[in-house]
Structure formats: structure tokens, C-alpha cells
Steps between C-alpha positions, in 0.01 A plus 500: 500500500595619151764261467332184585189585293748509247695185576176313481404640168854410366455146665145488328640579131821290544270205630267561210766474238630220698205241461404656119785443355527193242778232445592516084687208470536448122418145426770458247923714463435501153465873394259609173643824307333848506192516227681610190312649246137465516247423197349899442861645492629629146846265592302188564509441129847536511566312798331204315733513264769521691391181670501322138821627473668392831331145386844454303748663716401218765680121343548220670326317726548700831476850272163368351417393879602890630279629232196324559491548871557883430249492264252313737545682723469834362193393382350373827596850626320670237235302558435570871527845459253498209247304690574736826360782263234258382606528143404149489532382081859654503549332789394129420728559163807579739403235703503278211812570349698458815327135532614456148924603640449316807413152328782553298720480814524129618563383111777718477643367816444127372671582202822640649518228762508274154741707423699382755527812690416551913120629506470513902568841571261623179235233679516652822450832313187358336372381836551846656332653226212263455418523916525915445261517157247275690497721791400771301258311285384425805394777640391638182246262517279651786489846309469417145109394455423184375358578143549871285317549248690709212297698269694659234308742271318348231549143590358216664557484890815304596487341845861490690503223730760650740439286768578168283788644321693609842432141591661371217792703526528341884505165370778641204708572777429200763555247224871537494 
């Protein structure tokens, strides 16, 4: 009697994880790096700098291209993870500056097909890219709220309009 009470109860659990478990399909192959250094550590400084400095180590037109897609990337990572812990100015600036690498992207790839040189595989890259950072702006979009209103000590209120910018940074990345 033991035994079938529990069979049924092992029936019951496996049937339970059977129908709630999810599909997680990623959308896009493209992979985005671990966050690196985040803005609060003592290194982030540092890591800034760094950043300036790898600026000139990339030449050429597919080392400028590798650059800027690290860098937007990076950035878009930072991002999320700041606006997962609702640290919503730092954030937008992340945000920003990886909208600032990724436009940088398709005239870089113009340039070296100028240049004479085979762009498809880099374009393809792009594409990947482009599909993954708009899956994640994506679904930043239904936790971030709409408007934040900053209010740093001593100065007028700044209002953050979250909602707008991750829209923006969609259309950065559809327009290529």
C-alpha cells in the first residue's frame, strides 16, 4: 500500500514539474559578456581608463568595428544590471554610452567595404548582435518605469525618461 502511495506521489511531483516547466529559447546566438566592473567599484575609474586606452590599440576598420561592439555591449550589460537594481541615473548613462558605440558600428562597416575589403561576415555579426541587444531592451522595458525622477542633493529635480530612452535605443539597433 506503501509503495503505490508512493508511486503516485512521485507521479504527482514528476507531472508537476512536467507541465511548469518553461521553454527559454534565446531569441538571438549572439552572447553579451559578464558585467565587468560596475560604476560604485574603486576600479571602475580605472576601467574607464582603460577603455580610453584600448580606443588606440583597436586600428582599422574591422579593429575599430571589434571595439565598438565590445564597448556596446559592455555597456548594454551594465546597463541592465543597473536598472535590475533600480539604480536608474547610472543606468540611463550606461545605456547611453553603449547607444553612442553601437551607432558607430554600421559607419565603420561602410567605410571598410569602401575600403574594398569583404564586410559580410562583420554584417552578419552586427545583425546577431542588434536582434540580441533588442531582446534585452526589450524586456527591460516592462520593468523599468516609464519616468524617474532624480533628485540629487541641492539641486533641481531631474526627470529620467527611461521608458523613451530604451525606445530609442530599440530603434538604434533596428535601424541597421
Amino acid at each position: 500500500m506503501k509503495i503505490g502511495i508512493t508511486l503516485i506521489y512521485l507521479f504527482l511531483l514528476a507531472s508537476l514539474f512536467l507541465v511548469t516547466a518553461k521553454e527559454s529559447f534565446a531569441v538571438s546566438s549572439y552572447v553579451l559578456p559578464y558585467p565587468s566592473v560596475m560604476p560604485g567599484n574603486i576600479f571602475y575609474k580605472l576601467n574607464l581608463i582603460q577603455d580610453e586606452l584600448l580606443r588606440f590599440w583597436y586600428f582599422g576598420d574591422f579593429g575599430k568595428f571589434h571595439y565598438n561592439l565590445k564597448q556596446s555591449d559592455k555597456y548594454l550589460v551594465e546597463a541592465k544590471t543597473l536598472f535590475e537594481y533600480k539604480q536608474y541615473l547610472l543606468a540611463h548613462k550606461a545605456l547611453l554610452k553603449s547607444d553612442l558605440y553601437f551607432k558607430n558600428l554600421k559607419p565603420i562597416l561602410t567605410k571598410a567595404k569602401e575600403h574594398g575589403k569583404d564586410t559580410s561576415e562583420k554584417n552578419v555579426l552586427l545583425a546577431f548582435a542588434s536582434e540580441k541587444h533588442i531582446e534585452i531592451l526589450t524586456k527591460l522595458r516592462i520593468e523599468v518605469p516609464q519616468v524617474f525622477e532624480w533628485k540629487p542633493e541641492g539641486k533641481k529635480p531631474k526627470n529620467l525618461k527611461l521608458m523613451e530612452s530604451l525606445g530609442e535605443s530599440i530603434m538604434i539597433r533596428e535601424s541597421i
